[in-house]
C-alpha positions as CSV (number, residue, x, y, z in Angstrom):
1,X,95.3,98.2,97.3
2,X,97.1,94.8,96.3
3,X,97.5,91.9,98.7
4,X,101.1,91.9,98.0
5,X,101.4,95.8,98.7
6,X,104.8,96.3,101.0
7,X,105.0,99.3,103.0
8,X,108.6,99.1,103.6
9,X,109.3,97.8,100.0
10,X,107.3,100.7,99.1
11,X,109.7,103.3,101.5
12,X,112.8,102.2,100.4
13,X,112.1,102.3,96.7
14,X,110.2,106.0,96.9
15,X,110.8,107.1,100.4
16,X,113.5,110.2,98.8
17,X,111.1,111.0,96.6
18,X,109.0,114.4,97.0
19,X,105.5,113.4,98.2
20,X,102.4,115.7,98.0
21,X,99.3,114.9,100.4
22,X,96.6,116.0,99.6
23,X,93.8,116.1,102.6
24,X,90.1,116.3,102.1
25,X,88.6,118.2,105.2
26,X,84.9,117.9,103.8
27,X,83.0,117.5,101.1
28,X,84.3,120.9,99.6
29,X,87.9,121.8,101.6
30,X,90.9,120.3,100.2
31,X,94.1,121.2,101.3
32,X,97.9,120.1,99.6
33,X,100.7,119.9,100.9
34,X,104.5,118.8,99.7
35,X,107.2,117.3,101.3
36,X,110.8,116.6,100.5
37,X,110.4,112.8,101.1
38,X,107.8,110.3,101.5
39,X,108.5,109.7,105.3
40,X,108.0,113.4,105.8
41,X,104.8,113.1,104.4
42,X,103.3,110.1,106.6
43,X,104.6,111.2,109.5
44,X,102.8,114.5,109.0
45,X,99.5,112.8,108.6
46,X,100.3,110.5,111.4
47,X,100.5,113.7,113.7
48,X,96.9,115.3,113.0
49,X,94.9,115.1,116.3
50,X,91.4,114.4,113.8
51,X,92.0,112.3,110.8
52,X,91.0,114.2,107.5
53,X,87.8,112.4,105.6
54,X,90.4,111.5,102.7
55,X,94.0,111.4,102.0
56,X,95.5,111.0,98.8
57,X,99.0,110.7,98.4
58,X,101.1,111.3,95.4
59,X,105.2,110.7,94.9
60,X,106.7,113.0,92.4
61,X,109.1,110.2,90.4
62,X,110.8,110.2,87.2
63,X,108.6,113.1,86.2
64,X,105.4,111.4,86.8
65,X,102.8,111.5,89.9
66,X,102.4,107.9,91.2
67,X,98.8,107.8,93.4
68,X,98.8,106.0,96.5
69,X,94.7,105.2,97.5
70,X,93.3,105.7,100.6
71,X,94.1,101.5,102.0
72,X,97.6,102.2,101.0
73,X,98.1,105.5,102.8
74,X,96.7,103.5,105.6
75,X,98.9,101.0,105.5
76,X,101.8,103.3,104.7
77,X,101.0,104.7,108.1
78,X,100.5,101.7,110.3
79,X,103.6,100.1,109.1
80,X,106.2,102.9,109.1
């Protein structure tokens, strides 16, 4: 994640963008999951009672997947 990584910044440039989560259960169970905007997304994750080993988040923009890694998911979710 970069220092100068702005969750809000972040939510107001993507944040009506279609976001797909993928969650890693375990070493072998992933599950995927789309939402129709990128506050949907983190709120979803911010509701799980056990935190999944790994969350990967992707907004769908301009026809292109955009990663977000694991720090800025984090983020993401402590800021919004």
């Amino acid at each position: 994640m970069s220092d100068n990584f702005s969750a809000k910044e972040t939510l107001a440039i993507y944040g009506e963008c279609a976001t797909t989560i993928t969650f890693v259960r375990n070493g072998f169970l992933t599950e995927e999951k789309t939402f129709p905007t990128m506050q949907d997304a983190i709120d979803h994750v911010k509701a799980f009672d056990a935190t999944p080993l790994g969350v990967v988040l992707h907004i769908r923009v301009h026809g292109r997947n955009i990663p977000f890694d694991r720090d800025s998911v984090a983020k993401l979710m402590r800021e919004l």
